[in-house]
C-alpha positions as CSV (number, residue, x, y, z in Angstrom):
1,X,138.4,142.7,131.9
2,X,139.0,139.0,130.8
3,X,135.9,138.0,128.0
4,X,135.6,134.3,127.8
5,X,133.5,133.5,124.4
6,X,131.4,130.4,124.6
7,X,131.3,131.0,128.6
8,X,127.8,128.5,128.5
9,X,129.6,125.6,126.8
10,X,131.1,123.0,129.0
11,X,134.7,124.1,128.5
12,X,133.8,127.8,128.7
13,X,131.5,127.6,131.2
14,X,134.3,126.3,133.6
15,X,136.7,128.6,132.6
16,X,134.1,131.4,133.7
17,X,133.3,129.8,136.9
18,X,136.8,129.1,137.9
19,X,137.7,132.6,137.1
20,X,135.2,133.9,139.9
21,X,137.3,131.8,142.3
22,X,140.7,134.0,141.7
23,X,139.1,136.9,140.1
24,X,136.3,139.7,141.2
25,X,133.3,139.0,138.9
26,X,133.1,142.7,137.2
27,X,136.2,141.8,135.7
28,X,134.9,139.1,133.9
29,X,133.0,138.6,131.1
30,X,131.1,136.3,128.6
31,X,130.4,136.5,125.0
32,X,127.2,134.3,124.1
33,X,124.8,133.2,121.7
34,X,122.1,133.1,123.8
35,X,122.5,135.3,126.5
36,X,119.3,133.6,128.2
37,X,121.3,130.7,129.0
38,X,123.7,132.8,131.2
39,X,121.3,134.8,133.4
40,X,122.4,133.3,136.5
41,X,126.3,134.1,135.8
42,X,124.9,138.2,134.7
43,X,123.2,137.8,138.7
44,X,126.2,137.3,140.1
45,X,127.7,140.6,138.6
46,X,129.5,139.0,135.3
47,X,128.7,141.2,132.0
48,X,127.0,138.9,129.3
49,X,127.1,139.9,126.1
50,X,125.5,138.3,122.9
51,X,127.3,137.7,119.8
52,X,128.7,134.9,117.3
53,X,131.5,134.5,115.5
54,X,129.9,135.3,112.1
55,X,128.9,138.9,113.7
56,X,131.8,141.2,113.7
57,X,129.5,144.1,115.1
58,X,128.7,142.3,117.9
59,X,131.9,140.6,119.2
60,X,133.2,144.4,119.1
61,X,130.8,145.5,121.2
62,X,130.8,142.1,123.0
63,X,134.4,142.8,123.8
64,X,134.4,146.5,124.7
65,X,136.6,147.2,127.7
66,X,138.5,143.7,127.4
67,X,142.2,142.9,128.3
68,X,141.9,139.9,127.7
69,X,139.9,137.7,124.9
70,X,139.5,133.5,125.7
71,X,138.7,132.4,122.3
72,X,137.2,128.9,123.1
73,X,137.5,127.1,119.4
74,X,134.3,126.9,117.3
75,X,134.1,123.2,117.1
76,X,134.1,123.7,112.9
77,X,136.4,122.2,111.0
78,X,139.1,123.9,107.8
79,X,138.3,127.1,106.5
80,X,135.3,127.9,107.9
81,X,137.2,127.6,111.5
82,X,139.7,129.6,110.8
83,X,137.4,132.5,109.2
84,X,135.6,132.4,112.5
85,X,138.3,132.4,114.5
86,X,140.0,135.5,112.5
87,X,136.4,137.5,113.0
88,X,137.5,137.4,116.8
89,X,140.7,138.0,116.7
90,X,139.6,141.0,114.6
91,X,137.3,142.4,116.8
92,X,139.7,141.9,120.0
93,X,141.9,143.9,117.9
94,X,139.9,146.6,117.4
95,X,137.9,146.9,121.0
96,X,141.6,147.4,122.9
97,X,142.2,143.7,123.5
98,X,145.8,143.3,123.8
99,X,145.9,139.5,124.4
100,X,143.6,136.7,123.0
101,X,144.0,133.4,124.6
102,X,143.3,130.4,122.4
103,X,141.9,126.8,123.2
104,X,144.3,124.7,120.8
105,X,145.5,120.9,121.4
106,X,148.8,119.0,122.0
107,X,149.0,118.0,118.7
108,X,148.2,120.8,116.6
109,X,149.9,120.6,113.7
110,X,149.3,120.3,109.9
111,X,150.9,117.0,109.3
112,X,148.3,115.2,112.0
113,X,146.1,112.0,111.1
114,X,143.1,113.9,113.1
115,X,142.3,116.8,110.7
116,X,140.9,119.2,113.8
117,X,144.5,119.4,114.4
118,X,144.5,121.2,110.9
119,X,142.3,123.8,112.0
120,X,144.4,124.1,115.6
121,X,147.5,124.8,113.7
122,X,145.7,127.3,111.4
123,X,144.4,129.2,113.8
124,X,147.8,129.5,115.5
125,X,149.5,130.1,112.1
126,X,146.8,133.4,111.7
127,X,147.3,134.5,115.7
128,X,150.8,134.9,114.9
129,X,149.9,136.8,111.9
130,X,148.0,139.4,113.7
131,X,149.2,142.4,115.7
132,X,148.3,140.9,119.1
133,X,150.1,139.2,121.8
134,X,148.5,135.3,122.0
135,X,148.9,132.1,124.1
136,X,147.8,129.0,122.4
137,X,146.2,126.5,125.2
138,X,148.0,123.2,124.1
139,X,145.3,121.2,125.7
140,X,144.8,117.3,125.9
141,X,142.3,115.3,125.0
142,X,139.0,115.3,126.8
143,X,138.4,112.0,128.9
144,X,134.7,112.5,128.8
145,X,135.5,111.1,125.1
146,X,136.3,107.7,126.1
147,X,132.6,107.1,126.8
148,X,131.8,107.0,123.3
149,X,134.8,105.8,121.9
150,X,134.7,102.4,124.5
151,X,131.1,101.9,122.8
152,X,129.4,98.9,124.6
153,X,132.7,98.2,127.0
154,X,130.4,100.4,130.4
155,X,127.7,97.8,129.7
156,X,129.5,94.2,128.7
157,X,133.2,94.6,128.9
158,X,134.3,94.6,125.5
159,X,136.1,97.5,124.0
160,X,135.1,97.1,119.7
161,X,137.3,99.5,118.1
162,X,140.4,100.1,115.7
163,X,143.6,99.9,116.6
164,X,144.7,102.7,118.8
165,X,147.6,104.0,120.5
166,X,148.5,106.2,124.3
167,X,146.4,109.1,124.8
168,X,146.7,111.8,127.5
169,X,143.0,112.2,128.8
170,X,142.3,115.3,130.6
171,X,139.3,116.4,132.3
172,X,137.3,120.0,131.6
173,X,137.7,120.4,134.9
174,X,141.8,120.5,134.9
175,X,142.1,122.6,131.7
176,X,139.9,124.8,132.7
177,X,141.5,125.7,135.9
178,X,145.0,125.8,133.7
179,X,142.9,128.4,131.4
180,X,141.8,130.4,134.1
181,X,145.6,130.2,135.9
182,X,146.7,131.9,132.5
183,X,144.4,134.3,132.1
184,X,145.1,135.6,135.5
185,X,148.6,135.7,135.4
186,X,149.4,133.4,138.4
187,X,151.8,130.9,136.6
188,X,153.6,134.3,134.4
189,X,152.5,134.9,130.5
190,X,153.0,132.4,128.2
191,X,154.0,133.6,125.0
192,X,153.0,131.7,121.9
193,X,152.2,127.9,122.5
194,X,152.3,126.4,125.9
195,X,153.9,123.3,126.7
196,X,151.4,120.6,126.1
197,X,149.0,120.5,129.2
198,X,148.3,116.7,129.3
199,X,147.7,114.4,132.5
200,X,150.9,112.4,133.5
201,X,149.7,109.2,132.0
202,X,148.3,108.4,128.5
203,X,146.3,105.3,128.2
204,X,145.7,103.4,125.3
205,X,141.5,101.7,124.8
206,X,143.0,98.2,126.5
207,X,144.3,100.1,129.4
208,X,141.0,101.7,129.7
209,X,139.2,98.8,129.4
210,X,141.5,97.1,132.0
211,X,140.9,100.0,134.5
212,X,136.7,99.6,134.0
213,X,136.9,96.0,134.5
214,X,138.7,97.0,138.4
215,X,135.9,99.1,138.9
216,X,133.0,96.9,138.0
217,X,134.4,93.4,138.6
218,X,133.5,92.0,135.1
219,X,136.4,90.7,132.8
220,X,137.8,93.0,130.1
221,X,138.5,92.3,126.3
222,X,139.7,94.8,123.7
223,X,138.6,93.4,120.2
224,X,140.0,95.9,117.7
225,X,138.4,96.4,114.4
226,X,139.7,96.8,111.3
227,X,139.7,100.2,109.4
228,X,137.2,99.2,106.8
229,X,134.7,97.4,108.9
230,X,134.8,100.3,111.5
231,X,134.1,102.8,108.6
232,X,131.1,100.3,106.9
233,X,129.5,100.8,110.7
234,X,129.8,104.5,110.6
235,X,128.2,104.5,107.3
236,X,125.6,102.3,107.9
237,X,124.6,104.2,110.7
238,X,124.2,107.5,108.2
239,X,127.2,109.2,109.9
240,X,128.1,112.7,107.6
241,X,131.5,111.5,105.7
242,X,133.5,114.4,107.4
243,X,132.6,112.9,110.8
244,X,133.4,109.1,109.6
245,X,136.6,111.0,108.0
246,X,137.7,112.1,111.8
247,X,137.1,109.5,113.9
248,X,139.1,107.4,111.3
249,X,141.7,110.3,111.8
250,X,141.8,110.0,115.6
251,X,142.6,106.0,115.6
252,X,145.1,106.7,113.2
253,X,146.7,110.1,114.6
254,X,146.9,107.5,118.4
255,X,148.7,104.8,116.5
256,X,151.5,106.4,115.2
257,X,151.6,108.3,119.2
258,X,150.3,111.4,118.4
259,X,148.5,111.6,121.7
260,X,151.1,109.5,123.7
261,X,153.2,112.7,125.7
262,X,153.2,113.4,129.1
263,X,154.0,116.7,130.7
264,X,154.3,118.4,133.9
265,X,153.1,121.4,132.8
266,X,148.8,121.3,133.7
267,X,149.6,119.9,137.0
268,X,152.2,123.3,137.8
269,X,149.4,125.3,136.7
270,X,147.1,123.4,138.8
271,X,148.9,122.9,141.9
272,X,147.8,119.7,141.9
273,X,148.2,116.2,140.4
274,X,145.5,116.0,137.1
275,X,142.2,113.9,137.8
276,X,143.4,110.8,136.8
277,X,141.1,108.3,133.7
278,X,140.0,105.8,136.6
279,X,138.6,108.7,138.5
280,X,136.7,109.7,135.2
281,X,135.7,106.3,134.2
282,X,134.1,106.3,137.6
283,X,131.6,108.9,137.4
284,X,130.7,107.3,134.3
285,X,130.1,104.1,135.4
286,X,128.2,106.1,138.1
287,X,125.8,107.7,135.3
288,X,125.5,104.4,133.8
C-alpha cells in the first residue's frame, strides 16, 4: 500500500488522485489531519487515516500495511522541520515501510540564499541516515507562486519587485503526476535524489511580465526594487521577520541562478512536455 501524508493539501491531494488513475484505490492511502476533509476520497475505497507529524502513535498506525510512505514536506522551516520529518520517517520504519518518498526541491542544499532549501537538504541529510531506502523529489518551483510575487503586474502591467534571476516554474499538476510515476514504479526506482524535475524553460519576473502583457494586450514594465525598500514594505505591512527573511532569500537565491536549470527529467516521467508559465499565467488572468 502507497500512504501519501497530507493527501488533502494541494500537492498531496494530486498525488492521491493521480495515483487512482495507475493504481487500484485499496492500495492507496492517506494520512490526515482532518480526516473529515477526505470523506469523498475514503467513498471511493482509499483508507484515510488521521495523524500529524507531532503524533508518533498515530502515523504508526496511520501507516500500518504501507510499502510505500509519500512524505509531502511540513511547510516549517529549521529544526522543527526536520524533527517532524524524522517522526515519519520513524514511524514508516517501524510499521514495515521499506521506502519513504520525499517532496524536496531542485535546489536543496545548505549553502542556498532561500533557507527552505536548509530544511530540504536536512531532511535528505537524515533520510540517508535512517535504515530505509528513499527517493528525494527534486521538485521545481511552483508557478502558482508567480501570482503573488508579480504583485499588481495581473491588474496594471507593472512587475514591482527586487532583482531576480531564471526560475523553472512547475505546475502541481506536473509534479504530481512525476510523484505518482515514482511511486508506482513506471519510470524504475530512483535511489537517493532525482534529477531535478523542472519545466524546460526558466523565466525570470521580466519574462513573465512580457508573456502577461501577450495575453492581455496591455504594455509590460519590470521596475525592480531595491533590497531595503522591498524589506521596509514587508515590514510595514506586519510580515513575521522569518517570512520577510525568505522572500528576501528567494530574490537572492534567483540572482545568483539558483533556480535557472532545465531538465528533461519531469517531462520523461510525464510522457509529456511540462504545462508551460503562459499556460499558468492564463488561468490566472482567467481568475482575475
Amino acid at each position: 500500500m502507497i500512504i501519501v501524508t497530507g493527501g488533502t493539501g494541494k500537492l498531496g491531494r494530486a498525488i492521491v488522485e493521480d495515483l487512482l488513475r495507475r493504481a487500484p484505490a485499496d492500495r492507496v492511502g492517506v494520512s490526515v489531519r482532518d480526516p473529515g476533509r477526505a470523506q469523498d476520497l475514503e467513498a471511493r475505497g482509499v483508507r484515510v487515516r488521521q495523524s500529524d507529524f507531532a503524533d508518533a502513535v498515530a502515523l504508526r498506525r496511520a501507516f500500518e500495511g504501507a510499502s510505500q510512505v509519500l512524505l509531502v514536506s511540513s511547510g516549517r522551516l529549521g529544526e522543527e522541520a526536520v524533527r517532524l520529518h524524522r517522526n515519519v520517517v520513524d514511524a514508516a520504519r517501524d510499521a514495515g515501510a521499506r521506502r519513504v518518498v520525499y517532496t524536496s526541491h531542485m535546489a536543496a542544499s545548505l549553502d542556498s540564499l532561500f533557507p527552505p532549501m536548509w530544511t530540504h537538504a536536512a531532511t535528505e541529510a537524515m533520510l540517508r541516515e535512517s535504515e530505509l531506502a528513499f527517493t528525494a523529489l527534486r521538485n521545481g518551483f511552483y508557478g502558482d507562486s508567480t501570482r503573488f510575487l508579480m504583485g499588481d503586474a495581473f491588474r496594471t502591467g507593472e512587475v514591482n519587485a527586487p532583482q531576480d534571476g531564471p526560475v523553472s516554474w512547475t505546475t502541481h499538476a506536473d509534479l504530481a503526476g512525476a510523484a505518482a510515476a515514482v511511486l508506482t514504479g513506471e519510470q524504475g526506482r530512483f535511489e537517493g535524489p532525482t534529477p531535478p524535475l523542472l519545466a524546460p524553460e526558466a523565466l525570470d519576473l521580466a519574462q513573465l511580465g512580457a508573456q502577461l502583457a501577450e495575453l492581455t494586450g496591455r504594455p509590460s514594465r519590470r521596475v525592480v526594487v531595491p533590497d531595503a525598500e522591498y524589506r521596509a514594505g514587508l515590514v510595514a505591512r506586519s510580515l513575521p521577520p522569518e517570512r520577510i527573511e525568505t522572500m528576501l532569500g528567494l530574490f537572492a537565491a534567483a540572482r545568483r541562478g539558483e533556480f535557472a536549470a532545465t531538465d528533461p527529467m519531469l517531462g520523461e516521467l510525464l510522457g509529456r512536455t511540462p504545462e508551460t508559465m503562459r499556460g499558468v499565467l492564463a488561468r490566472q488572468l482567467a481568475e482575475v
